[in-house]
Structures are given as C-alpha cells and as structure tokens.
C-alpha positions in Angstrom: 146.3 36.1 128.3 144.5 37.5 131.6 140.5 38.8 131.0 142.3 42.5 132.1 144.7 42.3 129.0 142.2 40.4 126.8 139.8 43.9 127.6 142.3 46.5 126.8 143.5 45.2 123.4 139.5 45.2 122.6 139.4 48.6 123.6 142.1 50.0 121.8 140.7 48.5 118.6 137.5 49.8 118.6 138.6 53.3 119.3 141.0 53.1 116.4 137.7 52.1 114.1 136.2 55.2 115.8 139.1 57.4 114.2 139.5 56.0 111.1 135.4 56.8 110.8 135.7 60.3 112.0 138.9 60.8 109.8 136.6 59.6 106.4 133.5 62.0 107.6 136.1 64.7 107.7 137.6 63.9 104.3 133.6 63.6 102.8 132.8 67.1 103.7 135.5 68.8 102.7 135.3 67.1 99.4 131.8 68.0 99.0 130.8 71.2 96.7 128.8 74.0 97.7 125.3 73.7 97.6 123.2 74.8 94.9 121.8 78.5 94.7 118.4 79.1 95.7 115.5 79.3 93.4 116.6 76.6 91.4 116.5 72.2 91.8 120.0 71.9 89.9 123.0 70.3 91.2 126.8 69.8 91.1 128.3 67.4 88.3 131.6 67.1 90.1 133.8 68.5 93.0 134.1 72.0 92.6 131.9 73.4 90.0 128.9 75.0 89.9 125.2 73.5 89.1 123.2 75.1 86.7 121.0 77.1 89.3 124.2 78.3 90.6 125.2 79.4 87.5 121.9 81.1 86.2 121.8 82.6 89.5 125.5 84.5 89.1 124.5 85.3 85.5 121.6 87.4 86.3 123.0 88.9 89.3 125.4 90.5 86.7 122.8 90.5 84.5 121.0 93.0 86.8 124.1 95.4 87.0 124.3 95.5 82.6 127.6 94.3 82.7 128.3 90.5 81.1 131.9 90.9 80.6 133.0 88.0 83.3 129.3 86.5 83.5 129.0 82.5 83.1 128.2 82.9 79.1 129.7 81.4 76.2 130.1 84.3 74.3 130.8 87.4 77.2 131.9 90.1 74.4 128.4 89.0 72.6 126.3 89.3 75.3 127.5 92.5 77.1 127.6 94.6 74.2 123.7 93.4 73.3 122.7 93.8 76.9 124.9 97.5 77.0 122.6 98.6 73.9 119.2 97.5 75.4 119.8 99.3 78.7 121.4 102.2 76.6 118.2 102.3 74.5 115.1 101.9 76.8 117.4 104.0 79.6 115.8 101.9 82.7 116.1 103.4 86.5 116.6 99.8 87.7 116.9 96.1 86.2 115.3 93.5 89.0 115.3 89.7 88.2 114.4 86.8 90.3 115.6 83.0 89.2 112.7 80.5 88.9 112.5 76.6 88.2 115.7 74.9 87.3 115.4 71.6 86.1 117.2 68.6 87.9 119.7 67.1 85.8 121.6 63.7 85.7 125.7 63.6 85.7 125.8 63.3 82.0 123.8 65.9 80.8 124.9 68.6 78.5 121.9 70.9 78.1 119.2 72.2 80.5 117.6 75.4 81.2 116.2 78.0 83.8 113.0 80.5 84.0 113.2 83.9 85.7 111.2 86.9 86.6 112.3 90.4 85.0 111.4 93.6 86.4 112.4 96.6 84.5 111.7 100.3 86.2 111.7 103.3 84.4 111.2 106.9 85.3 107.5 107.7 86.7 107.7 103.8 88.2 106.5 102.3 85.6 107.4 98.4 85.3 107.4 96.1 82.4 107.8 92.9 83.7 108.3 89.3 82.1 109.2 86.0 82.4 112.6 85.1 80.6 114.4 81.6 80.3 118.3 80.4 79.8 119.2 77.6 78.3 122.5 76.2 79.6 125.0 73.7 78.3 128.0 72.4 79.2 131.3 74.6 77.9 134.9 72.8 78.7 133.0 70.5 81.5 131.2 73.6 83.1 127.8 75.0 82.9 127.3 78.3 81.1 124.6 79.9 79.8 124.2 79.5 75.9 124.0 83.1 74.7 121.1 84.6 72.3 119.1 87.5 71.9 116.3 85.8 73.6 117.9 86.2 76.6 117.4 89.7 77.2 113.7 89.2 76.1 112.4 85.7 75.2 110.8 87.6 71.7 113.9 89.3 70.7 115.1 88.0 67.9 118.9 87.8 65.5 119.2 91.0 64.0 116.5 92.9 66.0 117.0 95.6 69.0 114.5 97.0 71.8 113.2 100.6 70.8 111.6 103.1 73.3 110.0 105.8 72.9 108.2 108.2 75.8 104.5 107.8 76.0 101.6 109.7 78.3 99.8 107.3 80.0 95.7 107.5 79.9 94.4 109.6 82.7 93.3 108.3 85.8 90.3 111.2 86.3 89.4 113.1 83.0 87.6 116.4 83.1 84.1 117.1 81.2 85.8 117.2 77.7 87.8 114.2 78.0 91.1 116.1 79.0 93.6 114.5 82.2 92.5 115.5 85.8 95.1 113.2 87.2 97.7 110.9 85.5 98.5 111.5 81.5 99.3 114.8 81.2 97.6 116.7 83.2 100.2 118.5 84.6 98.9 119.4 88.0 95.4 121.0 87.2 93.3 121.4 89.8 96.0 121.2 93.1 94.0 121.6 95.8 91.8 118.6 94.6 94.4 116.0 93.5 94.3 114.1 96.4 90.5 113.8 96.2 90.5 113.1 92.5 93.0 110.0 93.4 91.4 108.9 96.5 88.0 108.6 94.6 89.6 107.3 91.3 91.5 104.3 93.6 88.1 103.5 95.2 86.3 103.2 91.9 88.8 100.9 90.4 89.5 103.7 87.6 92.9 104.5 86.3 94.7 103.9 83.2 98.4 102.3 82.2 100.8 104.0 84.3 103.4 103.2 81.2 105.8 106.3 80.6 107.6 104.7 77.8 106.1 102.5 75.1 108.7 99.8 74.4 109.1 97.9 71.2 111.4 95.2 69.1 112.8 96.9 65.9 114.5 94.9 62.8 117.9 96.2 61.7 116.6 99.5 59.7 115.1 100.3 63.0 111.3 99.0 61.6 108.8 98.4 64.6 108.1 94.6 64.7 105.4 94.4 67.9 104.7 96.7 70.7 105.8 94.6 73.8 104.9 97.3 76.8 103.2 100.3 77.0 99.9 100.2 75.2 96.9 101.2 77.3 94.2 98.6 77.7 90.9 99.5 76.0 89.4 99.0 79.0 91.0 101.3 80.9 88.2 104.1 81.3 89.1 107.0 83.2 87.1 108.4 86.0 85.4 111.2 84.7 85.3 114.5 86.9 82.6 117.7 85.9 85.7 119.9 86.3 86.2 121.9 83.2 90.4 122.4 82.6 89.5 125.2 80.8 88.2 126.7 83.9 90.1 125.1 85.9 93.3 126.9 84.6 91.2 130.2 84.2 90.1 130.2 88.1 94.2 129.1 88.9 95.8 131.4 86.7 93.5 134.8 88.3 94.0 133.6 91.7 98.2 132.8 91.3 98.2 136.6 90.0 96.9 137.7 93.6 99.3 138.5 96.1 96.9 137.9 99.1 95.3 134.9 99.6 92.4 134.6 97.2 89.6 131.1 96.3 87.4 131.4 93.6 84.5 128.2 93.0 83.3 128.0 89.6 80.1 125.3 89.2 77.7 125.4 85.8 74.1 126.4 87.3 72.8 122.9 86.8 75.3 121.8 89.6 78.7 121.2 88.0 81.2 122.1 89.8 83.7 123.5 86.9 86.7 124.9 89.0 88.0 125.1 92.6 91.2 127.3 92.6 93.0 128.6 95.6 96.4 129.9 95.7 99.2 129.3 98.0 98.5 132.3 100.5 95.3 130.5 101.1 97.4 127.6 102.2 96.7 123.7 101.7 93.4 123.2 103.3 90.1 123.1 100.8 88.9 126.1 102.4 87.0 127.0 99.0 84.4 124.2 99.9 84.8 124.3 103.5 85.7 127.3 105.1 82.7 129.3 106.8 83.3 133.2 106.0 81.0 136.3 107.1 79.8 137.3 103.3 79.4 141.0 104.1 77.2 142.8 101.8 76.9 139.5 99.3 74.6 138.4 101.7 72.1 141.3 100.7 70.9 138.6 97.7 69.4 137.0 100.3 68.4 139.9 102.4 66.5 141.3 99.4 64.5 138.2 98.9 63.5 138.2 102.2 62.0 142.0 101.8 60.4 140.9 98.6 58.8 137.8 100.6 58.1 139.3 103.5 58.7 143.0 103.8 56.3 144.3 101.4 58.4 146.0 99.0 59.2 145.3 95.1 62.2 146.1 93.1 61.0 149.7 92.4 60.0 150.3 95.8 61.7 153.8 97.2 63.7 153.4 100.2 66.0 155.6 102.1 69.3 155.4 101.9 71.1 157.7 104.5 75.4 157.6 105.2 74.5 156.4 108.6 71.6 155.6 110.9 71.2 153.9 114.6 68.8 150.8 113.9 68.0 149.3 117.6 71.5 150.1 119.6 73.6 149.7 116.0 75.0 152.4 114.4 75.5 151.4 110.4 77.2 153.0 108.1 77.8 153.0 104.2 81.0 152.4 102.9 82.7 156.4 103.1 79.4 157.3 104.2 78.2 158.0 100.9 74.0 158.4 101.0 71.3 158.3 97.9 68.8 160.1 99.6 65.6 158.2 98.7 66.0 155.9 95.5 64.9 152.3 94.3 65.0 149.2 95.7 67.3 148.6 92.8 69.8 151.3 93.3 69.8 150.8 96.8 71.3 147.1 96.4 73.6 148.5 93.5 75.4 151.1 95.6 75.4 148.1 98.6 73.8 150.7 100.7 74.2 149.3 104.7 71.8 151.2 106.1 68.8 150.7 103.7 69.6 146.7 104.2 70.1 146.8 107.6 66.5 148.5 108.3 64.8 146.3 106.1 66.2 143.3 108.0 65.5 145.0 111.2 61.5 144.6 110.2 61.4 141.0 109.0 60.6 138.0 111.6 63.6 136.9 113.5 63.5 133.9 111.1 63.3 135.7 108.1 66.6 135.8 106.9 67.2 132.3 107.6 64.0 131.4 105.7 65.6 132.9 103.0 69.2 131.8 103.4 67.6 128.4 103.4 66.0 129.4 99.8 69.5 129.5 98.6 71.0 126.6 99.9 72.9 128.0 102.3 71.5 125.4 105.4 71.6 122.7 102.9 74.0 119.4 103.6 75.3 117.6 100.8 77.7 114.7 100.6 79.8 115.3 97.6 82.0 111.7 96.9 86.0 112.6 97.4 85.0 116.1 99.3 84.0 118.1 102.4 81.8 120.5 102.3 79.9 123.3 104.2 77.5 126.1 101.9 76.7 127.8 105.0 74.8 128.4 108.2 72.8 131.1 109.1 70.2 130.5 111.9 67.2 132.5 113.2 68.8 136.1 115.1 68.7 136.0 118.6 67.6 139.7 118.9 67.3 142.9 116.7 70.2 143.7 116.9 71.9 140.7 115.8 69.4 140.5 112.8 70.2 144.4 111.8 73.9 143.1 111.5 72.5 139.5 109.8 70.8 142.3 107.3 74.3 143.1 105.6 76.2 139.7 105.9 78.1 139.7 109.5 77.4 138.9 112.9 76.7 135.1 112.7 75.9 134.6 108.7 78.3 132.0 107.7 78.9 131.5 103.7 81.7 129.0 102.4 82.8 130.0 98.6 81.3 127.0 97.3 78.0 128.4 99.2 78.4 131.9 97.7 78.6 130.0 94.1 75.6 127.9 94.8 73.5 130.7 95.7 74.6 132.9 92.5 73.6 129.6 90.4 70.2 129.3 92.9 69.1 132.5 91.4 70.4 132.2 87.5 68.8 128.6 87.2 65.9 129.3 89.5 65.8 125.9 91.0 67.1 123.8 93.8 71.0 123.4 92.6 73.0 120.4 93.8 76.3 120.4 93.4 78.0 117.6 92.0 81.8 116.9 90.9 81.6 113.6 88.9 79.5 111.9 86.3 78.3 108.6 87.4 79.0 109.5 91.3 76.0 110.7 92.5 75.8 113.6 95.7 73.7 112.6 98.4 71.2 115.2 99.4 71.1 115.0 103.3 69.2 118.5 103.6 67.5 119.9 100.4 66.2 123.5 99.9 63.7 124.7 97.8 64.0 128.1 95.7 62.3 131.4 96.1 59.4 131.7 93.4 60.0 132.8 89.9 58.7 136.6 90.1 61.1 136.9 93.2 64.2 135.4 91.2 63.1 137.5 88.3 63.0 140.9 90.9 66.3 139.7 92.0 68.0 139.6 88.7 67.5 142.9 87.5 68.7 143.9 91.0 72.5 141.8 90.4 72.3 143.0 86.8 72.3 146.2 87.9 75.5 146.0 90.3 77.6 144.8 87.1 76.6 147.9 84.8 75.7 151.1 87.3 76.5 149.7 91.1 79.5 148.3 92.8 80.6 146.2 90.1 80.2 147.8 86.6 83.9 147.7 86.0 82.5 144.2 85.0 81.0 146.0 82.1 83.2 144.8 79.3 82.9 141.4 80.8 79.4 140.2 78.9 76.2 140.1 80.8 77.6 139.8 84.7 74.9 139.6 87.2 76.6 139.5 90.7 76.7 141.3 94.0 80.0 142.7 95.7 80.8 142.4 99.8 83.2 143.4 102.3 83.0 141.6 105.8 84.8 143.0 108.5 86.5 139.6 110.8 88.0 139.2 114.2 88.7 142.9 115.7 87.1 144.4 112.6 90.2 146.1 111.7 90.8 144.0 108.6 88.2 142.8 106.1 87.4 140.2 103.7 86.5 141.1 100.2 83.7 139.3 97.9 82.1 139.2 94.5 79.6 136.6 93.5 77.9 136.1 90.4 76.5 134.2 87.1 77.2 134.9 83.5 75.3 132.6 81.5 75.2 129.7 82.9 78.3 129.8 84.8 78.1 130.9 88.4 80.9 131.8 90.7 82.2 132.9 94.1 85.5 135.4 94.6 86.5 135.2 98.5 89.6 137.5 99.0 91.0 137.4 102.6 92.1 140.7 104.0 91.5 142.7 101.3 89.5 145.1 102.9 88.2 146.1 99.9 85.8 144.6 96.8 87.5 145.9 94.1 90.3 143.5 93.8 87.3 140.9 94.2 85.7 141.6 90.8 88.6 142.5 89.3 89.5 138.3 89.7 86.0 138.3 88.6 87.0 140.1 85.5 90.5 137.9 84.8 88.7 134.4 85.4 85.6 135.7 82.9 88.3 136.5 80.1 90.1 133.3 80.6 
C-alpha cells in the first residue's frame, strides 16, 4: 500500500469518528429536559417532566390568577374552590407571589417542598404579606403539590376560612383631641394643609398601620380564631397637630358657603394655630399664611396704639371726625362720607372713621406705625415646621403722605391672614404670641416682638369691644363677647376691594380676608357662621 493511500484511509476514519461524535451530542441535547424554573435548586427526575421548582413555580402563577382548576395539585376541585372562597371573602385588588428555596432532591425521592413570598393588596394599598410553603410529592411519577389549607396561609387550618372585615387605620397626624388629621378617618380635614401634615408626619417617623381591612382565620360557625393582619402596633403614635377639627370644619364649612374667594385663620391666643380654611376660589396656594394683603381699616388696631403711645390721646379723647378732609396732598374720605362731628376716641374707631385715623397718623414719627406694627407681630419671622409663613411688613413711611394712607391700612402696610389672627390674639392675651402648629415640634423664633403695655391693650379692648356691639361690626351681637375690628382695602386700580374682620372671642382669635368683596359685611358675617360652628 503506497504512503498516499495509507493517508487517505486514515483520514476517512477519523472524520467518520468526528460524525459519529457530533451525531451523539445532537441526540444528548435533544433528549435533555428543560431546565428548572428560577427561584428554586430542584431538578428533573426523568426526560420530560417537570422538577419540583418548575412545578411550584406554575402552581403559583395560577395561584396568583385564583384559579387552580388545571394547576399541578393533587386535588384541583379541592383547592380552587378553597382558594375561590378566600379571594371571594377578603376581596383582594391583587394576589403577588414570589417562589423561594426549593430543596435539591435525589432521583428517588418522593416528597420535598418549596417556600414563597405572598403579597396580598387591597383597596387603599394596603399589603399583608407572608411567607407560605408547598410541600410536593410525587403523584403517577410526576411532581404535584400536595394540597391543604395551609397552602393558602401556612396558619389556616381543616375546617377553618379567612374572615375580613374593613378597618380605619390609626392616623398618621391627630388633631388636639386625639381626632385624624391625616390617615384614619379623617376624611380630608384641613385641605389646604394635607400635604404639610404628611410631609412633617413622614419626616418624624410618625404614622400608623395603613391596614384597611383587618383579616382573620374563623372555625366553621364563623368564630374568630387569631387576627393575622390588620392590628395597629401600640407603638404607632400619631403625630399630633394643635389643629382643632372642630374648628377646622367650622372655618371650612363658612368659607365653602362663600361664593368669592374667602380664608379664615383660626389660632388659640396662647399660639395654637386651631384652623386654616380657604376655599376653592382662593385657589391651591396657602395664601392664609402667606399671602401679603393691604388690611384696610383693620390696620387702625395698630394705628390706635400708636396714638395712645405716642400721640397723646386716651380712649375718651374727642377727636374730629369729618366725611372728608385733605391731610398733606390726600384727600380721605369715610366710607359714604358719613361724619360724627366731634366724638370719642372710641366711637371714632367704631364707625372706622378714615379721616380721624388718617390725621392721627399724619402726627406720629415716620416710624411710628411700624413701631407699633412691630408690637403686634406683624415684622416678626417665625419658622413654623411643615409651613411658610409671612405675618406682615410694614416699614417706616417714606413721607406724610404715605404715612396718612399707612394711618388706615393701604399704601405699603402688608398683613397675611395668619398676621391679622396673631395680632387679634397679641391684644386678647397681651403678650408676645408665637404661633405654633404641633405639640412637640417647636417654632423657631427668628425675629420676636414684644407687646404694647397692659393699660394700652386694656384702652384697646374696649375700643374692639365696641365695634362688635355699636360700630361696624355689632351684627356680631348675638355672637358672645366679639371684640374685633372690620376693614376694606382698596387693591391694584382701586376699583375693587378686599374685605376684613379680625377678632378674639375668648380665647380664640381669628382673621376673615375676603377678596373682592368690596365690602366688610360679608367679612363678619363669616365671622358670625365660623363663631356658631
């Protein structure tokens, strides 16, 4: 045999042993079952069947949907009708589980078992989750998983069902009596401070159980056996605001009743803020504790403390009080140019007479009325956790002219709501008042004020007092002891105004702000629907 034909044959044969190798790789892999699911360290016991991960895997995909009927389970009928009355009894949104740890098994075996994570959701988001196990066992030469109550709840037991029944979760913020601010029940109190509320709740680490539905195993006559979701944790304290919902709803309700846009500020003259209500015309923006307004003739609380102070007069002091009079280059005028002649101190501020108010701010330093603005807390700065806020701002006039129109509450006089409240509470508590919106949160005082003096607050009393029973106000008669001061401040053009009252009753002072209403009246009478609720 030549070396040429000696080659070939050696050739030939060891591609034929490269075929037949190829050909038995081929033959392997297409004998070779799929691999097991994920999530689980079971395999295949022969060609073509399933491992137990695989198998505990398609079981609780159909065990997510409620429906068993053709799931991998020894007893199908058994287990979809139990399954069908759980879901039909606790009524979830969504059923979520997640396989865990499957245990490897050797070819014989006829029994093993598989964990898994369940995630029931029900309406409001709340999820009761669990951990849950199968056990599986070989049925015919394939793995199935062994049916039993436990399956749908590793505490469920023969004979027993799930129960649920709805439950209000503990608030998140509580109000000064204990009642829900946010979460529970609370209903939406308090709108235009929920997301505040939250905010400050979240940072605190308050809240409560945000369970809807309390869920429970029953025995066969429907007897509770244990509680298995749903029960608030003792140590779940809510964040606790100095809102009052009593107010609260009060200040909403007379505000929602207003066509126009309309804020009221409620606070308890030690500081408490008790109610911030605004209504939809006043749109989504705090302006109760942050918008800057001109306060018109509610100003004259401080314009009368100032003449006290500084002008030389007393409560019985007789002024003039003409329909109109040029001060400087201003004309003022009283509302319909009504005039008293010459009366009291007193009357003067009841009837909110422009002109008497407007010459005694004409004679006062160019500071004055800032000094005393200052007395009020109207230039004060506090930081109030959850909120923004502005009292006020009213600086030292840059002429006469600007301080005759400073005198009645426009020009540059700036008052927020919550500023107006604070300065009705300044004179009832006759102290410094800082305003504060949670118990246990302190507000930061970055500029203080101090108060006028006690015979000046007392002067000032009988002044508001007299508003609410002869002056501007008195249809606050029938409304308890009112003591308050009305305003109208003409805005922008001066075509359109904004209408004020603000005021104490015991120890509750407040601020009315209506904008555009180009009138008091409709001011106190939310006065009046707020102090009857």
């Amino acid at each position: 045999m030549s070396p040429a034909r000696k080659r070939g044959i050696l050739i030939g044969a060891a591609l034929g042993v490269v075929a037949i190798v190829v050909a038995a790789v081929v033959l392997l892999v297409k004998e070779d079952p799929a691999p097991a699911a994920t999530g689980g360290q079971g395999e295949s016991t022969s060609a073509g069947q399933e491992s137990p991960a695989q198998v505990a895997a398609r079981f609780l995909r159909q065990f997510d949907t409620g429906d068993l009927s053709t799931a991998p389970v020894d007893d199908p009928a058994a287990a979809s009708a139990a399954l069908s009355v759980a879901r039909g009894a606790l009524k979830p949104a969504a059923v979520k589980t997640t396989l865990g740890e499957v245990p490897t098994t050797s070819g014989n075996a006829t029994t093993t078992s598989a964990t898994f994570d369940a995630s029931w959701t029900f309406v409001g988001n709340s999820a009761w989750t669990y951990e849950g196990k199968l056990e599986l066992v070989r049925n015919a030469g394939k793995w199935v998983v062994h049916w039993a109550p436990s399956v749908i709840h590793p505490k469920l037991e023969a004979g027993q069902q799930l129960s649920a029944a709805p439950v209000s979760a503990k608030p998140i913020v509580a109000d000064r009596d204990g009642k829900a601010l946010v979460g529970g029940d609370a209903g939406g109190v308090a709108p235009i401070l929920q997301g505040a509320l939250s905010e400050v709740a979240s940072g605190q680490g308050g809240g409560g159980t945000a369970a809807s539905v309390a869920i429970s195993r029953v025995d066969a006559s429907g007897k509770p056996v244990e509680t298995l979701f749903g029960q608030p944790k003792e140590t779940d304290k809510p964040l606790v605001s100095t809102l009052s919902v009593a107010s609260q709803n009060a200040a909403q309700k007379a505000v929602d009743g207003y066509q126009g846009s309309a804020i009221i500020v409620a606070m308890k003259t030690g500081g408490d803020i008790l109610a911030v209500a605004q209504n939809a015309a006043a749109g989504n923006q705090p302006k109760a504790l942050s918008g800057l307004y001109a306060p018109g003739s509610a100003f004259k609380i401080a314009t009368a403390t100032a003449a006290l102070q500084q002008g030389g007069v007393s409560v019985d002091a007789q002024v003039a009080c003409p329909g109109s009079e040029q001060i400087g280059t201003r004309t003022l005028k009283n509302d319909n140019g009504f005039e008293l002649g010459t009366v009291s101190l007193k009357t003067a501020f009841a009837a909110s007479c422009n002109t008497t108010f407007g010459r005694l701010a004409g004679q006062l330093p160019r500071d004055g009325l800032a000094k005393a603005a200052t007395q009020f807390g109207l230039n004060a700065d506090f930081e109030i956790p959850g909120l923004s806020t502005e009292t006020g701002k009213v600086e030292a006039s840059g002429s006469g002219d600007e301080q005759v129109e400073a005198g009645i509450g426009q020009g540059r006089v700036q008052v927020s709501p919550l500023g107006a409240a604070l300065m009705a509470a300044t004179v009832a508590a006759g102290k410094p008042v800082v305003p504060k919106l949670w118990q246990g949160l302190e507000t930061t005082v970055n500029t203080g004020y101090q108060a006028p003096s006690a015979g000046v607050l007392n002067q000032v009393r009988a002044m508001m007092r007299e508003v609410c029973t002869t002056g501007t106000a008195k249809a606050l008669k029938g409304s308890g002891a009112v003591f308050g001061k009305t305003g109208t401040a003409q805005f922008g053009s001066g075509v359109d105004a904004n209408g004020w009252f603000v005021g104490y009753r015991g120890d509750v002072a407040f601020a009315v702000m209506l904008e555009g209403s180009n009138d008091s009246k409709p001011a106190v009478q939310l006065a009046a629907k707020f102090l009857a609720g």
